[in-house]
N, C-alpha and C positions, 0 to 999 in steps of 0.2 A: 354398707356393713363394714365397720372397724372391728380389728383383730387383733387382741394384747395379749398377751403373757404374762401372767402377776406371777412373780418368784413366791414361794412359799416353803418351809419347811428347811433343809440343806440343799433340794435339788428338786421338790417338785414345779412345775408349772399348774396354772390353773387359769384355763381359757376362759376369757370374754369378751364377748362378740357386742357389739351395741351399736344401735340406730342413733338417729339424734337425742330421743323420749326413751327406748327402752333396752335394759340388757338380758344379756342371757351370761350362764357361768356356767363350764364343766370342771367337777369333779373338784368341788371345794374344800379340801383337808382342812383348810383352814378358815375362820369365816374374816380375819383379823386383816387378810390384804385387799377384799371385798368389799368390806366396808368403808375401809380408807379410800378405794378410787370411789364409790360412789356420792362419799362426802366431798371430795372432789369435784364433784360432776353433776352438780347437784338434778339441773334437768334429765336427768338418766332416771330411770327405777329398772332395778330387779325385778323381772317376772318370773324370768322361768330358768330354772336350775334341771342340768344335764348329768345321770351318773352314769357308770360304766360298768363301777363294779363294788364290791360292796367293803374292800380295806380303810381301813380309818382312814388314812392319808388321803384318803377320797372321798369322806365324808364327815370326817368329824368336825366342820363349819358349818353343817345341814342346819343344827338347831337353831343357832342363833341367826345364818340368817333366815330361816322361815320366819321367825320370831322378830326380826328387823323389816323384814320386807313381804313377807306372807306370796312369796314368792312360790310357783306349783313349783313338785320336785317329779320329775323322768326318773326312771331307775328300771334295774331289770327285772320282772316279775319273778326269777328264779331266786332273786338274791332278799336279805331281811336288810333294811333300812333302818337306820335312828329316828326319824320321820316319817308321816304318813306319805305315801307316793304313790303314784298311776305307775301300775306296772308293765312293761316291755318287752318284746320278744322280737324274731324278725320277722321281717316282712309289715311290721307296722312303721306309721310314719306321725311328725312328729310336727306340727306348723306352730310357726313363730313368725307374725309379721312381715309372712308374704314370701317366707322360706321355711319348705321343708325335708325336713331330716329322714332319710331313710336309717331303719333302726338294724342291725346285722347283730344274730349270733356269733362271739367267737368264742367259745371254750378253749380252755388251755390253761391260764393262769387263773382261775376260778372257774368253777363250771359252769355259771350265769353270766360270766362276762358280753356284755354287748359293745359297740360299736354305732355311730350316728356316723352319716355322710349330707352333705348337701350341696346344691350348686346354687350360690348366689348368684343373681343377676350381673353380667359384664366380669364377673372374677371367676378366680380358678376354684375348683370345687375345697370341699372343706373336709375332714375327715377327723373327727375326736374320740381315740381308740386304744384312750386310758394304759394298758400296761400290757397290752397284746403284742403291740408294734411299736419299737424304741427305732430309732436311726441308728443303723448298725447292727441292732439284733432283736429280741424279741423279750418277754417276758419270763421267769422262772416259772416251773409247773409245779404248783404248790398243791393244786385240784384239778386239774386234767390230766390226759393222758397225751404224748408225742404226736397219735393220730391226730386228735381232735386242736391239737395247735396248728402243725403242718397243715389241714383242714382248714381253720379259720385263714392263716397267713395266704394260704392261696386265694381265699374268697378276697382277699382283703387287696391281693398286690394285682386280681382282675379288675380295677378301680379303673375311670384312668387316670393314666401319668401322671397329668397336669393335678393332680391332687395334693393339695396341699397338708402333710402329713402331721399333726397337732395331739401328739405323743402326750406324758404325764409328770416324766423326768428328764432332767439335762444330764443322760448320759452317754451322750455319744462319742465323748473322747475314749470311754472305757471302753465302748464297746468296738470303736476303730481299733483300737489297741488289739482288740483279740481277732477282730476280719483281718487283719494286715498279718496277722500271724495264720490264717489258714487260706488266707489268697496273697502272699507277696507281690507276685506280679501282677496285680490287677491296679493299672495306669488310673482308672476314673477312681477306685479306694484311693490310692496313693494323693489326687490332684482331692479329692474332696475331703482328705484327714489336714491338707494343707490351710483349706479354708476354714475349715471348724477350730484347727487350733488357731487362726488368727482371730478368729469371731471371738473365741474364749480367753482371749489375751488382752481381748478388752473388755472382757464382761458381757458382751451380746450373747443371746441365745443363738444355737446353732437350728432352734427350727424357729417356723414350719419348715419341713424338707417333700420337695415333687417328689408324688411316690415314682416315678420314674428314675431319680437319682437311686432311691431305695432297690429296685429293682437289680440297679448295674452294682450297687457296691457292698448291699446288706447279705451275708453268707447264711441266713437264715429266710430269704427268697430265694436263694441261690443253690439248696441243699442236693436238688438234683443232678447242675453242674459236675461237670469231670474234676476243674479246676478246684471245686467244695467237696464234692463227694470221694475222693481221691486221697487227698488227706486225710480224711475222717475213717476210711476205711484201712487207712496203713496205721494208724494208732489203735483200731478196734475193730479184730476180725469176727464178731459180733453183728458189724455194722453192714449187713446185706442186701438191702433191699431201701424202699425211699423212706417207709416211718422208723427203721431201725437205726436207720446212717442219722435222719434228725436228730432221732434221741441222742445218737451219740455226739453229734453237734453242741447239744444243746447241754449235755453231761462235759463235756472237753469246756464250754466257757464257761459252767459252775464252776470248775476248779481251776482255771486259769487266774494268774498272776503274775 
């Protein structure tokens, strides 16, 4: 199993995974960087397309390539599709030549937002979870509520470690920018803001990221901490308890700049 990164859009990514014969794609916003690797690559076909959640930038390549490669499309049974799709919930699973995908609700940034994880053979597991979980922080709540994100991000960071984190945007610089502002002193943030801005200073992607890195240095797994919760609660005497303090987390990097 090969693991690529196709840039798309100003900042999205969009995963895919391919054998020797066949690929797999999540969360194709675009279908235009898709089809150029696959003309590339010519012994590859597109089978089966992965969504998450149902914003354009994560689907609006669905049609054409169904329409190029009659490819099945995954997607979350809560959510409405541009294309026809087998719909998903959790606890269902997902096989793909000889890998499969456990499928996880997370609510938070849409209310049907799902989640896939798998463990390849001989590699580190896999996890594609669209705009729930960024490196660094997590997603805006456009359609959930604080519970239901804090909720999902827990389900998400009892993965393990060795999980290879395959987010939807490159925005980790932003999002260090604002953990380094409500954890200063946190050595593993500080050493791992050093290696993301040299990875982006050449243009490499700063993921996948071990969700065990994400654990020490993302202030949105960390909300319970003294060192995150402490802060949050001397900006916002509001912020009392674990889903209030989130919210207010997660309201303090809306408006940060």
């Amino acid at each position: 199993m090969k693991l690529i990164a196709l840039p798309a859009f100003a900042d999205n990514y969009i995963w895919l995974l391919h054998t020797e014969h066949h690929a797999l794609v999540v969360d194709p916003g675009d279908s235009a960087p898709v089809l150029s690797w696959l003309q590339a690559h010519p012994p590859v076909q597109l089978d089966t397309i992965l969504v998450t959640h149902h914003h354009a930038d994560h689907t609006g390549g669905l049609a054409e390539l169904v329409a190029h490669t009659e490819a099945r499309v995954m997607a979350p049974v809560l959510e409405q599709m541009p294309v026809p799709s087998q719909g998903l919930q959790q606890g269902d699973i997902v096989d793909w030549h000889g890998l499969s995908f456990q499928v996880h609700d997370v609510p938070g940034h849409t209310l049907g937002h799902i989640a896939y994880w798998a463990q390849p053979t001989g590699q580190d597991p896999l996890l594609f979870c669209g705009d729930t979980l960024f490196s660094g922080g997590c997603g805006r709540l456009f359609e959930g509520t604080p519970a239901q994100m804090l909720d999902s991000l827990d389900r998400l960071s009892a993965l393990p470690g060795a999980t290879r984190v395959c987010c939807a945007h490159e925005y980790t610089l932003s999002n260090l920018t604002f953990a380094r502002a409500v954890e200063p002193d946190n050595v593993e943030l500080q050493a791992y803001w050093a290696r993301c801005t040299q990875l982006r200073s050449q243009a490499l992607p700063t993921l996948p990221v071990a969700l065990h890195t994400e654990r020490a240095i993302n202030p949105f797994l960390r909300s319970r901490l003294p060192s995150v919760a402490s802060p949050v609660r001397q900006r916002d005497r509001l912020a009392v308890d674990e889903v209030s303090t989130f919210a207010a987390l997660r309201e303090w990097k809306n408006n940060f700049r």
